[in-house]
LUMDRENKE-293129 format. One record per residue: residue in three letters; x, y, z of N, C-alpha, C, O in turn. Coordinates in steps of 0.1 Angstrom, whole numbers, padded with zeros to 4 digits, always signed. Each point is the difference from the previous one (the first is absolute). Layout:
ALAXYZXYZXYZXYZ ...
This chain:
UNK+0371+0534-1489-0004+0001-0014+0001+0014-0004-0006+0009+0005 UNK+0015-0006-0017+0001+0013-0007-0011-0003-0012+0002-0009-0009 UNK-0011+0016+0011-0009+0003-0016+0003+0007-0011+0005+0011+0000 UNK-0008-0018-0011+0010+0005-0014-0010-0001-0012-0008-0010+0001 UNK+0007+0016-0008-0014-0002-0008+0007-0014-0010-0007-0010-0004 UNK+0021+0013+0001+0003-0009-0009+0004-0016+0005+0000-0010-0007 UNK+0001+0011+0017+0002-0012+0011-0007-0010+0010+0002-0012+0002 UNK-0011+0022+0004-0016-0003+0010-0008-0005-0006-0001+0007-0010 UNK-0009-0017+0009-0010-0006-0008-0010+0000+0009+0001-0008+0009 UNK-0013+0017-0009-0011+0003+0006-0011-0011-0004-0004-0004-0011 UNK+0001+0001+0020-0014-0012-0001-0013+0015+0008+0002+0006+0010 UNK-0014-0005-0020-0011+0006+0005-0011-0010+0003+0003-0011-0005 UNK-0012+0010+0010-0016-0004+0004-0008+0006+0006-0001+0003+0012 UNK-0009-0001-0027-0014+0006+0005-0002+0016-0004+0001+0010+0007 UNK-0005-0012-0020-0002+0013-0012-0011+0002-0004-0006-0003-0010 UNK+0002+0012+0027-0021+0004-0005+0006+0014+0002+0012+0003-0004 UNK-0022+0007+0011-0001+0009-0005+0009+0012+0001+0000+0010-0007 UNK+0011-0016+0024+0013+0010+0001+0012-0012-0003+0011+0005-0003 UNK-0012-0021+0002+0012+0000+0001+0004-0004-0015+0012-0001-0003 UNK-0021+0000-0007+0004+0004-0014+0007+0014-0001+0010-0001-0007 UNK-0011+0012+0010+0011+0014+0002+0010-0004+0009+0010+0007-0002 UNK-0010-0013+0010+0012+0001+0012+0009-0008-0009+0012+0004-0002 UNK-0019-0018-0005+0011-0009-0006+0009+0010-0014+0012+0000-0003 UNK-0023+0009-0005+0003+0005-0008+0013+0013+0000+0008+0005-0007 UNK-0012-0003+0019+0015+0013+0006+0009-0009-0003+0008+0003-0009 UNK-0007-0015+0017+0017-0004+0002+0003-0005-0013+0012-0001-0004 UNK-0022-0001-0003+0009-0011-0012+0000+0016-0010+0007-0003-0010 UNK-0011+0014+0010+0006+0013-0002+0015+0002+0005+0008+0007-0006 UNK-0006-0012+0014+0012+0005+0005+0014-0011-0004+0012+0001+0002 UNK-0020-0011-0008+0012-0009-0008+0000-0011+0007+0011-0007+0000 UNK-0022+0001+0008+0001-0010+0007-0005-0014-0010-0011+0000-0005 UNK+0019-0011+0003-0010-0012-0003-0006-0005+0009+0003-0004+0011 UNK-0017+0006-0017-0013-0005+0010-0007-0016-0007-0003-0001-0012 UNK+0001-0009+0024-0010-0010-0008-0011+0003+0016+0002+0004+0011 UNK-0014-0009-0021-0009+0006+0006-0010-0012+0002+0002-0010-0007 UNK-0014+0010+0017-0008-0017+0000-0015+0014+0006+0002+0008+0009 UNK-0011-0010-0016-0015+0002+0005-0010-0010+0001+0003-0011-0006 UNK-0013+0010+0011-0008-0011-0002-0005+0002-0008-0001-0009-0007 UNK-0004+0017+0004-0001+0008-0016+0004+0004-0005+0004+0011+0002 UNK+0002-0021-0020+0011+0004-0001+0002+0015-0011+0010+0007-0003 UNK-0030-0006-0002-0003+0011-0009+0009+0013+0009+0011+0004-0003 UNK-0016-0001+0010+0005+0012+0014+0012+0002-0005+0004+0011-0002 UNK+0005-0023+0000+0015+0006+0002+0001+0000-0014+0012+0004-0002 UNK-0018-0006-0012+0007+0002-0011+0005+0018-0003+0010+0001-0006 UNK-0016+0010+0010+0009+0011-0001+0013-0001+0006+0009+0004-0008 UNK-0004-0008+0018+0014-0006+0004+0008-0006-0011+0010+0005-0006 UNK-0017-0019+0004+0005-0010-0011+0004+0006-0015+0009-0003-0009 UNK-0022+0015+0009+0010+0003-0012+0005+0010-0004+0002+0007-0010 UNK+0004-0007+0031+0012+0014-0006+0013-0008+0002+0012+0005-0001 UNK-0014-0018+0005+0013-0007-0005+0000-0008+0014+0011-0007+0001 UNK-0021+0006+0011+0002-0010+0008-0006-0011-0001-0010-0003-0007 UNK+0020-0006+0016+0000-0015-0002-0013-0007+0003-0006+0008+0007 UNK+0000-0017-0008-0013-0009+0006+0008-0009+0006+0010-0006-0005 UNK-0020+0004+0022+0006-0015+0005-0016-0003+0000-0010+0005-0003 UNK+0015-0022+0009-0015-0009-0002-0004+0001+0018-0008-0008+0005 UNK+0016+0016+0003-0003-0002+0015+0009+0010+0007+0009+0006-0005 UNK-0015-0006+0017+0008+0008+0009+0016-0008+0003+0011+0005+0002 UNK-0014-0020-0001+0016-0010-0001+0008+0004-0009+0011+0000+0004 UNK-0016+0004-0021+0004+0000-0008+0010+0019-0002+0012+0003-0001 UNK-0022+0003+0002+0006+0011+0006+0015+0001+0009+0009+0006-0005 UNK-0009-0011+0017+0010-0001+0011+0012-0006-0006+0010+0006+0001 UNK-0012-0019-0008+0007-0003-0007+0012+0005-0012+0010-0005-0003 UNK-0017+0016-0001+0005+0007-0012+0003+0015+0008+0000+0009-0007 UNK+0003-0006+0020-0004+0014+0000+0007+0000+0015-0002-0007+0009 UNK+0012+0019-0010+0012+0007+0012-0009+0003+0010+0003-0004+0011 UNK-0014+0012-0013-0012+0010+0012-0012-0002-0010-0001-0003-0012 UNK-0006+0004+0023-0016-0005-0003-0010+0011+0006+0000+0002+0012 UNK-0007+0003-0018-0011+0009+0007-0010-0005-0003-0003-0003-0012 UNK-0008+0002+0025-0015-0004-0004-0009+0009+0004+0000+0004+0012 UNK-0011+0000-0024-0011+0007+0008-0010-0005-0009-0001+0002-0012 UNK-0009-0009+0023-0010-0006+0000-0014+0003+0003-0003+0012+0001 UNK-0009-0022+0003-0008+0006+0009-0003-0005+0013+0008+0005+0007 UNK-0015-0011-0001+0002+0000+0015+0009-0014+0005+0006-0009-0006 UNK-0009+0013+0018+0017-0015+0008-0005-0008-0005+0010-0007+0000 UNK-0020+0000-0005-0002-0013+0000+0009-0005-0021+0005-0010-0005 UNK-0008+0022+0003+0010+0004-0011+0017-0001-0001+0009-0004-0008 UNK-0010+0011+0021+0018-0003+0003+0006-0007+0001+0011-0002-0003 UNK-0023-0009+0015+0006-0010+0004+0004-0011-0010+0009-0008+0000 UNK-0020+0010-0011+0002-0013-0014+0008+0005-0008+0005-0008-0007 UNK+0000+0019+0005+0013+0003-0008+0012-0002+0007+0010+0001-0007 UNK-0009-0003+0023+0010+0001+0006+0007-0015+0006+0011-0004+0002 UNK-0025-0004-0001+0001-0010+0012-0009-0016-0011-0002-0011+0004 UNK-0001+0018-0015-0011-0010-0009+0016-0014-0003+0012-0001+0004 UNK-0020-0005-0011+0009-0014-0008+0012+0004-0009+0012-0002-0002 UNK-0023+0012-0005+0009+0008-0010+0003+0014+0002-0001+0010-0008 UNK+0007-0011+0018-0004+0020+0008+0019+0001+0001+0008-0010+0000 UNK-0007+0024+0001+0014+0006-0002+0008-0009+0011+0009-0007-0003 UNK-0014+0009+0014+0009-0009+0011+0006-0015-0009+0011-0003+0001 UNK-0018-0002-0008+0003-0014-0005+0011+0001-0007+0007-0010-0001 UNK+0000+0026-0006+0005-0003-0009+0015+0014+0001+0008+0005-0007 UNK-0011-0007+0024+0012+0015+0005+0010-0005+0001+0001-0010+0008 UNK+0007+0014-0013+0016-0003+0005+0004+0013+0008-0006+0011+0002 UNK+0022-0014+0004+0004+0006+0010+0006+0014-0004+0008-0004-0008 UNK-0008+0015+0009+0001+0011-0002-0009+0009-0004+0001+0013-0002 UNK-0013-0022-0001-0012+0011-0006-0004+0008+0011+0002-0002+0012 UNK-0010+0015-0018-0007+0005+0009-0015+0001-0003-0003+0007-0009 UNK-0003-0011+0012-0016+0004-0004-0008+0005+0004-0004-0003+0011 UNK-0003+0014-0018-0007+0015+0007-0015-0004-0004-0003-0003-0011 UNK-0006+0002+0022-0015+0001+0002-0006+0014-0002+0001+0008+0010 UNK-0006-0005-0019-0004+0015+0000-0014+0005+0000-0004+0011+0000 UNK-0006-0029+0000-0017-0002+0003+0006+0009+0017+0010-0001+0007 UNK-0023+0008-0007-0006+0001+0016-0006-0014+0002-0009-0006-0007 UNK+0018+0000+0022-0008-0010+0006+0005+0001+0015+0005+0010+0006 UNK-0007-0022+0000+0003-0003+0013+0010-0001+0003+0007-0010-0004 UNK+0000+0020+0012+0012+0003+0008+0006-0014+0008+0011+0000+0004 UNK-0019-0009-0003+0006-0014+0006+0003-0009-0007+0005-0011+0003 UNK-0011+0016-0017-0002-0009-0015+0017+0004-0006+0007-0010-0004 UNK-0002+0027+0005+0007+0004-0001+0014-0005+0003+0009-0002-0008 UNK-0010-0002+0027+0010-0009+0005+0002-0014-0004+0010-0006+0001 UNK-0019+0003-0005+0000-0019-0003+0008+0004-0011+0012-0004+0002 UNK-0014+0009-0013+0011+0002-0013+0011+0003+0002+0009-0006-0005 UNK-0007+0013+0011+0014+0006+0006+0010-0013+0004+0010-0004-0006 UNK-0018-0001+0020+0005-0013+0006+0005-0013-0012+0011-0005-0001 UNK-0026+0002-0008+0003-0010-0009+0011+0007-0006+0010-0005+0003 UNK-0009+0014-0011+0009+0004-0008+0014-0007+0004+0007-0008-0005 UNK-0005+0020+0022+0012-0006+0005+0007-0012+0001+0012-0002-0001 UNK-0024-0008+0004+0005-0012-0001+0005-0006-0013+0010-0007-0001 UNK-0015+0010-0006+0009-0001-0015+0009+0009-0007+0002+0001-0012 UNK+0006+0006+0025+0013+0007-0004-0006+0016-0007+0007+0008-0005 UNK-0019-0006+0006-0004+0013-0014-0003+0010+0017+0002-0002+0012 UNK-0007+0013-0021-0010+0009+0008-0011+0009+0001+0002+0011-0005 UNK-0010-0014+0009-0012+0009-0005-0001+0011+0004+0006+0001+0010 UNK-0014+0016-0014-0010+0004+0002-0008+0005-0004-0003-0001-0012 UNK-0006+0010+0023-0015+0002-0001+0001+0015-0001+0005+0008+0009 UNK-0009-0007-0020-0002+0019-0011-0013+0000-0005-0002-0001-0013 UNK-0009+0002+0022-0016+0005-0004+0008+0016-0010+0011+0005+0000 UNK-0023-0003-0009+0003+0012-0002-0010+0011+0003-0007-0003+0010 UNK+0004+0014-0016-0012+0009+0003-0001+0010-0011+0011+0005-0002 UNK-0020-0001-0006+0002+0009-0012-0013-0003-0009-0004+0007-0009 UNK+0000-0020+0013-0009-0008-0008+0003+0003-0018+0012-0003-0001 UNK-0017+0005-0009-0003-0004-0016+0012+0010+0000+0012-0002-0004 UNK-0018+0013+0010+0008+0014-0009+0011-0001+0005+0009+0000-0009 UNK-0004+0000+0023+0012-0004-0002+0007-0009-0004+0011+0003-0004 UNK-0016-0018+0002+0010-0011-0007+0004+0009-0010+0011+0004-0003 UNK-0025+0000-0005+0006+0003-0015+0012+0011-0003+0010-0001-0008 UNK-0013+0011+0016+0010+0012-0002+0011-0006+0012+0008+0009+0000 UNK-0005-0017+0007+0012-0003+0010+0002+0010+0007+0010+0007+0000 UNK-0023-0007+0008+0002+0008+0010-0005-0002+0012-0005+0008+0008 UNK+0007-0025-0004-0007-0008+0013+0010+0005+0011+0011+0004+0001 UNK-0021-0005+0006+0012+0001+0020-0003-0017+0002-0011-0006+0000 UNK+0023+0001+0001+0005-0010+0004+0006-0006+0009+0012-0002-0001 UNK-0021-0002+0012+0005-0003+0016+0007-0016-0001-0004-0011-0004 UNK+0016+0014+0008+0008-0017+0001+0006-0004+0016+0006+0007+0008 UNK-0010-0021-0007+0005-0007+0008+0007-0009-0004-0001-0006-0011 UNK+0009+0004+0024+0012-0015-0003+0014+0004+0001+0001+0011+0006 UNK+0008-0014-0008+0014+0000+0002+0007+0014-0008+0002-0002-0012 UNK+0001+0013+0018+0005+0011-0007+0007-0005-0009-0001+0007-0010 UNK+0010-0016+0009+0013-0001-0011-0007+0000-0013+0001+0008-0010 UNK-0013-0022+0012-0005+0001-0012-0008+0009-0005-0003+0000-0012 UNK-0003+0012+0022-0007+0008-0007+0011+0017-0007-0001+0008-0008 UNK+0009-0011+0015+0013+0007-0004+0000-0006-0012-0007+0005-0008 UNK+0013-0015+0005+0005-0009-0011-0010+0004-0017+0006+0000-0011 UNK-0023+0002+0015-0005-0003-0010-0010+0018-0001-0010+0004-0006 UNK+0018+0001+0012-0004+0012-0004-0007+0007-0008-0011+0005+0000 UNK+0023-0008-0011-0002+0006-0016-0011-0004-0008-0005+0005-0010 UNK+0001-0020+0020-0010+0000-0007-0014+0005+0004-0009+0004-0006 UNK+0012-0004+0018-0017+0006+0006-0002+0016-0005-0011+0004-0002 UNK+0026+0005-0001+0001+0008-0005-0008+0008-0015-0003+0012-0003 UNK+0003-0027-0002-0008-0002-0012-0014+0006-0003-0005+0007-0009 UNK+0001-0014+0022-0020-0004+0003-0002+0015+0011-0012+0000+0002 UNK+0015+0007+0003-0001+0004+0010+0010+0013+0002+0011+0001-0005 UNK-0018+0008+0014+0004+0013+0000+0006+0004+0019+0008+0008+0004 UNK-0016-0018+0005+0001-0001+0009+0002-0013+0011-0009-0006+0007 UNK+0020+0005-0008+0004-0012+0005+0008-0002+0013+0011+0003-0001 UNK-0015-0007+0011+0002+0002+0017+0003-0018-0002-0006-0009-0006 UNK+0017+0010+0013+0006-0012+0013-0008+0000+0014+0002+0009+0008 UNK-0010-0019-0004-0013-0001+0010+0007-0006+0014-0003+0001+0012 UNK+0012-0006-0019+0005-0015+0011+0004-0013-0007+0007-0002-0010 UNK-0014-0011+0021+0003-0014-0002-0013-0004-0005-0009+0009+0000 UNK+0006-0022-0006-0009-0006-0002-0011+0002+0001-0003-0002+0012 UNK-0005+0007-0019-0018+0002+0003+0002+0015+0007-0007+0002+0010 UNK+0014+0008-0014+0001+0014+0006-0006+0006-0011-0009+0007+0005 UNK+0009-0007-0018-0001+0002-0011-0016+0000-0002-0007+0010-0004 UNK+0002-0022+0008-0013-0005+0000-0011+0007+0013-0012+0002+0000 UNK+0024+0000+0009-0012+0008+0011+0002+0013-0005-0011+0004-0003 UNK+0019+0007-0001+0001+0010-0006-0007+0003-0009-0003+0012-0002 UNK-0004-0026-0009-0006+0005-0009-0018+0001+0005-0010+0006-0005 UNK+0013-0017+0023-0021-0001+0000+0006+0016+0006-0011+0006-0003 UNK+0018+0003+0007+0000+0010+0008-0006+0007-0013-0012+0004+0003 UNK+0015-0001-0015-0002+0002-0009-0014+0003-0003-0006+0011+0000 UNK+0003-0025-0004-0012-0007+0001-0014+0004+0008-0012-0002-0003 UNK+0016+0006+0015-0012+0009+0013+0001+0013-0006-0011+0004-0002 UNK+0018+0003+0000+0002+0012-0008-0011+0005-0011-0007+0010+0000 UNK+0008-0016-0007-0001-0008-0015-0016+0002+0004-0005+0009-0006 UNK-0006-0017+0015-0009-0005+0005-0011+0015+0003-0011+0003-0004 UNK+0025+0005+0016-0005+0010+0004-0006+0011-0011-0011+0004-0002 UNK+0022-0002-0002+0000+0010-0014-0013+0000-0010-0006+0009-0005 UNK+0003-0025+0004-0010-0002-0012-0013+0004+0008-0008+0009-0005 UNK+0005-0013+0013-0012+0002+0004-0003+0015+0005-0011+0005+0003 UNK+0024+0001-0003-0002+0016+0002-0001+0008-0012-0008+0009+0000 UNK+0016-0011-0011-0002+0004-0011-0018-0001-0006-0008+0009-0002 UNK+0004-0024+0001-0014-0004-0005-0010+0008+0007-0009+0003-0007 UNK+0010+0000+0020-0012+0004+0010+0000+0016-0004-0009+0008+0002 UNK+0025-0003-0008+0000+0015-0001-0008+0002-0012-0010+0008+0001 UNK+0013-0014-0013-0010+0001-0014-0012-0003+0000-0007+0004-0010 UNK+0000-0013+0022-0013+0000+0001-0006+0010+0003-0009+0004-0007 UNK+0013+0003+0018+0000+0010+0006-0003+0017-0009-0009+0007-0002 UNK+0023-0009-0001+0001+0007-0012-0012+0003-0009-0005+0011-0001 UNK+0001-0022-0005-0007-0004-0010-0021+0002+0003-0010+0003-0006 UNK+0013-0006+0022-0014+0006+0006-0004+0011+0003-0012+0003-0001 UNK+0023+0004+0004+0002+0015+0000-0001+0007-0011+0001+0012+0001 UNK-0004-0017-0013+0004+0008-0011+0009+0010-0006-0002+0010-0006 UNK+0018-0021+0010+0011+0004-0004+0003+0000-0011-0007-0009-0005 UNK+0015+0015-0004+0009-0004-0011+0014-0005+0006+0009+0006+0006 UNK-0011-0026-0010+0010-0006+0006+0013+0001-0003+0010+0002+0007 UNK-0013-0003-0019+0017+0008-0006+0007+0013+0003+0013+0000-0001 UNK-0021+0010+0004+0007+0007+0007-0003+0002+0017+0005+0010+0005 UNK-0010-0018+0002+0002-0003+0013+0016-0006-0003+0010+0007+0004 UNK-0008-0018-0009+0011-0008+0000+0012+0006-0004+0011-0005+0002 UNK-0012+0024-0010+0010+0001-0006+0003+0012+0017+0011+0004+0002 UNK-0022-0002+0008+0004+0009+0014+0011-0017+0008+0012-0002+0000 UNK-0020-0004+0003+0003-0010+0011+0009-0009-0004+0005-0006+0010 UNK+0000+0004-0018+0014-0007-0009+0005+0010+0003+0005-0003-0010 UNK-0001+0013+0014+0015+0007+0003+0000+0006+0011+0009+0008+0003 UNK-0022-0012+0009+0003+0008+0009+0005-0016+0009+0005-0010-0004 UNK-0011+0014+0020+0004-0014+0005-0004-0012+0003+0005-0007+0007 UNK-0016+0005-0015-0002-0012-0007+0002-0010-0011-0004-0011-0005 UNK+0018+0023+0001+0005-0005-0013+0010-0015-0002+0011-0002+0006 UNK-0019-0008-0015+0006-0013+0006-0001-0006-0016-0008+0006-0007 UNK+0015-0019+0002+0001-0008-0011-0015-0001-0002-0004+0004-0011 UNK-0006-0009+0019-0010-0003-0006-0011+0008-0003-0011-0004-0003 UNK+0016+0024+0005-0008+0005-0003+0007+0003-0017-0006+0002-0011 UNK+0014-0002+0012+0011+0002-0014-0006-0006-0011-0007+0004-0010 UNK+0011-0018+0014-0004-0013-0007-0016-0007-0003-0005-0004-0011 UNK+0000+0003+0023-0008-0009-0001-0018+0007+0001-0010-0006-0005 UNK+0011+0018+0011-0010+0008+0000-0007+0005-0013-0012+0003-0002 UNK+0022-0003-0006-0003+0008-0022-0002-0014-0004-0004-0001-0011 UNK+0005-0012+0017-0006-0012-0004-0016-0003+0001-0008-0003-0009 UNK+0007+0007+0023-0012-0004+0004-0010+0018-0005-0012-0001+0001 UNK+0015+0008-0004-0011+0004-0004-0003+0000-0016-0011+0002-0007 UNK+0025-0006+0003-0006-0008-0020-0005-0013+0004-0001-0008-0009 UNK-0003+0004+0020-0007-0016+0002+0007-0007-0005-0005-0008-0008 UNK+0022+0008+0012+0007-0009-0005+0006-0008+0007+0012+0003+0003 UNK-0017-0015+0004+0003-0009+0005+0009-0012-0002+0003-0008+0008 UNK+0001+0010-0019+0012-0008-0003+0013+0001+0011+0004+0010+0006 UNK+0000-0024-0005+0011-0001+0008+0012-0003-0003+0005-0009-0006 UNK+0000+0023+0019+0017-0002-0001+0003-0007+0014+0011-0002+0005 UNK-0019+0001-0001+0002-0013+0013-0012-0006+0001-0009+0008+0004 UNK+0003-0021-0005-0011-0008-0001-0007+0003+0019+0006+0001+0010 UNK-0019+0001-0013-0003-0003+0014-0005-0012+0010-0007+0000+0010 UNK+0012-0009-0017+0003-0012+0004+0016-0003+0005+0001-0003+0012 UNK+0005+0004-0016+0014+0002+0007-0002+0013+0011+0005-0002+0011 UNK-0008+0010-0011-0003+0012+0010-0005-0007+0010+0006+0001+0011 UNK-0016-0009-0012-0009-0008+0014+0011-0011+0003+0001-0001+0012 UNK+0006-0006-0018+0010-0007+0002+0009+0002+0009+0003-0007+0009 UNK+0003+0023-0013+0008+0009+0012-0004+0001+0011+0006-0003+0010 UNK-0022+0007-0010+0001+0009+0008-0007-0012+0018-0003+0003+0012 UNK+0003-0017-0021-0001-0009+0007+0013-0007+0004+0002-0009+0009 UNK+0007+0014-0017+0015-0004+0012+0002+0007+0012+0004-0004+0011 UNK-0009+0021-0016+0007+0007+0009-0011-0003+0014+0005+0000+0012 UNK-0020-0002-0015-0007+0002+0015+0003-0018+0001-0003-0003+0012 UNK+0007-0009-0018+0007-0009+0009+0010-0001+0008+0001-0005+0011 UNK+0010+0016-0020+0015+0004+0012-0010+0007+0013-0002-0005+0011 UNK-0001+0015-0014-0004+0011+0010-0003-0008+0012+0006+0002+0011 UNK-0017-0013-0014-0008-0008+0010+0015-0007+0005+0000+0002+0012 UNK+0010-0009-0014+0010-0006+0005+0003+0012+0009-0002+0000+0012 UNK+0005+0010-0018+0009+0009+0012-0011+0008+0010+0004+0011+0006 UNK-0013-0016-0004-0011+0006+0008-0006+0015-0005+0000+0009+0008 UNK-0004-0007-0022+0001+0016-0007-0017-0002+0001-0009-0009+0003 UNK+0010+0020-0006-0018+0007-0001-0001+0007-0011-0003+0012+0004 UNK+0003-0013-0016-0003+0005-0009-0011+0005-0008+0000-0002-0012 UNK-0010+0009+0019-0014+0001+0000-0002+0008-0020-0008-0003-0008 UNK+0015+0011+0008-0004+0009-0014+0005-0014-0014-0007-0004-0010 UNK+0022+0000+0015-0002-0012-0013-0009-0007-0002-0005-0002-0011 UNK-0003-0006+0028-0010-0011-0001-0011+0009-0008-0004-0006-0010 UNK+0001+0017+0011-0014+0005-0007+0005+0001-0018-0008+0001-0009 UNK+0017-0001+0008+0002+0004-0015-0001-0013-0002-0009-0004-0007 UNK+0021-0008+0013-0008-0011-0005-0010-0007-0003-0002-0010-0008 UNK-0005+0015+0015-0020-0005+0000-0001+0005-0013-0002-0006-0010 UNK+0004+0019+0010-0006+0009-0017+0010-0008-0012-0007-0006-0009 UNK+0014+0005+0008+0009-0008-0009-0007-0015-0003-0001-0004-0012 UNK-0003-0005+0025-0007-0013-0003-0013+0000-0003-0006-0010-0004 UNK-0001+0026+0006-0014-0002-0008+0004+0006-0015-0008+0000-0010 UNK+0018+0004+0009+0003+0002-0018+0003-0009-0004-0008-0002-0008 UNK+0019-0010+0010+0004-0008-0004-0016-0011-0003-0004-0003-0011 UNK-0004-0001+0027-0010-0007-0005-0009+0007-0008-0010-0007-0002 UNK+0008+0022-0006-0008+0006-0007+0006-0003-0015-0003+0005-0010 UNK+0016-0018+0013+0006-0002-0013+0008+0006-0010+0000-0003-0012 UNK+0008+0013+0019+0009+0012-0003+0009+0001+0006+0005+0011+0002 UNK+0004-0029+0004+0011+0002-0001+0010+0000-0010+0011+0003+0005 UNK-0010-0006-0019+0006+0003-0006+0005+0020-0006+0009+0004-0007 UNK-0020+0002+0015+0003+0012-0004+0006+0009+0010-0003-0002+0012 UNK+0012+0013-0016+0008+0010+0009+0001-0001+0013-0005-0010+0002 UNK+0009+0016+0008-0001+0003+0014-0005+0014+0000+0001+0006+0010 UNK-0005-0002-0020-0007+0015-0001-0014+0000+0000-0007+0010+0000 UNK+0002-0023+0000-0010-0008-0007-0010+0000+0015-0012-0001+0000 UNK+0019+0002+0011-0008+0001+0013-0012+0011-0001-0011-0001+0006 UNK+0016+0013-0016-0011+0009+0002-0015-0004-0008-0009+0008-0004 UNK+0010-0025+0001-0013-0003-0006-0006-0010+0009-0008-0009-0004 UNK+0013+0011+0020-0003-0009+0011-0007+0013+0011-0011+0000+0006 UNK+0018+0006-0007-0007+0018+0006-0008+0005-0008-0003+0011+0006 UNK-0003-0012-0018-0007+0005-0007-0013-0006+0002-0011+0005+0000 UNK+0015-0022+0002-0012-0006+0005-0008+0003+0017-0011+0000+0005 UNK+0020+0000-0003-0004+0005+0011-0007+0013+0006-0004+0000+0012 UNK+0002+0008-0019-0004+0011+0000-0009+0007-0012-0004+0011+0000 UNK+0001-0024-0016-0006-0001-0007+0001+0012-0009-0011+0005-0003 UNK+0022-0001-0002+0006+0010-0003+0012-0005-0007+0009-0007+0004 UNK-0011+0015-0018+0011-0006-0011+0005+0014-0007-0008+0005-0009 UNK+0020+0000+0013+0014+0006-0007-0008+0005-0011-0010-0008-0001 UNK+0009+0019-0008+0000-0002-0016+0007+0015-0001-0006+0011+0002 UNK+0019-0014-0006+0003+0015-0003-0005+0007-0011+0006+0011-0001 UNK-0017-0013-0009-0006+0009-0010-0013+0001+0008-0008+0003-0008 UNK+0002-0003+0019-0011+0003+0003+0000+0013+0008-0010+0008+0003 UNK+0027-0007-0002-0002+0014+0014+0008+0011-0013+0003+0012+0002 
């Protein structure tokens, strides 16, 4: 497959909070896009910059050269992929179709396989960048599956993303992203524990943050997500429900390959008493209102 903006007919699914920008880059770049949400409010900024509405993920495949989905968890994927009315129902032979939800690396292979058998090909492109990246296109985008095709569709990942690595075969993409993902885990809970800290000490947090952001603890989430949490702004650019989602693939893989992952398992615990404190719909920055409880102690940057 050569991609052509005037030629390729892009099918998208699933325009919440990064893949409404991800779909909006390519059809920037001259792509016809039809597009399917379960909600189909979500996708009207798309629709009325001129992309198409389908009534399904079938309906989509149908009308569309490559297909990208980003969703929310496997059980998600699996009904857009493998449902009655799901893309598989409606793939002809040459497609390629890119999975770009984080899910299960074995979930990964089954699409790949099914694909195959119906002449197409799949893969699996978690991304990483969360809100601010979709919007400004500046995700790192790990891909698995058959080099040709990720050669092939380049230009378009090009679009969404600033950093884009070839992983391997099938579900490489997907273990690259839980690698990610334990990262991701470590970080947060080191950042939150420094501003409590901070903040008991009788720091001025903002300029603690403006020493330790450039020395060697300098990392995305002191950049990003740190000037969140002390405006008490918990809004999310990655839900922390999908975060417990991850981070329960990666200590399921781990346990297959005999791993011991002692620092994810505790962040996990803190993450499932946020979530049951009813705050998974909010940030993954949002942990530091799970450490706050715990130590009965609440942030307020106008008090110091």
């Amino acid at each position: 497959m050569v991609v052509e903006p005037s030629k390729t007919m892009v099918g998208w699914i699933g325009t919440g909070v990064m893949g409404r920008w991800m779909c909006q880059h390519v059809m920037n770049k001259g792509y016809q896009v039809t597009v399917y949400n379960r909600t189909k409010e979500k996708a009207q900024p798309l629709l009325d910059k001129g992309a198409r509405w389908a009534n399904s993920p079938k309906e989509v495949a149908e009308q569309s050269d490559l297909i990208f989905t980003i969703v929310g968890f496997p059980k998600d994927v699996r009904e857009v992929y493998f449902g009655k009315e799901g893309i598989l129902a409606g793939t002809k032979p040459n497609m390629i179709l890119v999975d770009m939800t984080t899910t299960e690396p074995s979930l990964a292979k089954e699409i790949y396989e099914a694909a195959k058998a119906r002449g197409a090909t799949a893969l699996d492109a978690p991304v990483s960048g969360g809100d601010v990246g979709a919007r400004e296109a500046r995700l790192s985008i790990m891909v698995g599956g058959d080099k040709e095709a990720f050669e092939a569709i380049l230009p378009i990942f090009e679009a969404m993303g600033k950093n884009i690595v070839y992983q391997g075969g099938p579900g490489s993409g997907q273990h690259t992203k839980m690698c990610n993902q334990i990262v991701i885990a470590g970080t947060m809970i080191g950042v939150c524990e420094a501003l409590l800290y901070g903040y008991k000490a009788g720091l001025n947090l903002e300029t603690v943050l403006q020493s330790i952001s450039k020395g060697a603890a300098a990392c995305w989430t002191l950049d990003n997500l740190a000037p969140r949490i002390l405006q008490r702004n918990f809004e999310p650019g990655f839900f922390v429900e999908h975060f417990v989602k991850d981070m329960e693939i990666v200590l399921k893989e781990s346990a297959q390959m005999n791993l011991v992952l002692p620092g994810l398992a505790l962040v996990h615990q803190l993450y499932l008493a946020l979530k049951a404190n009813g705050h998974g719909k909010k940030g993954t920055h949002a942990l530091m209102l799970a450490l706050e409880q715990l130590s009965n102690t609440k942030v307020m940057l106008d008090e110091k």
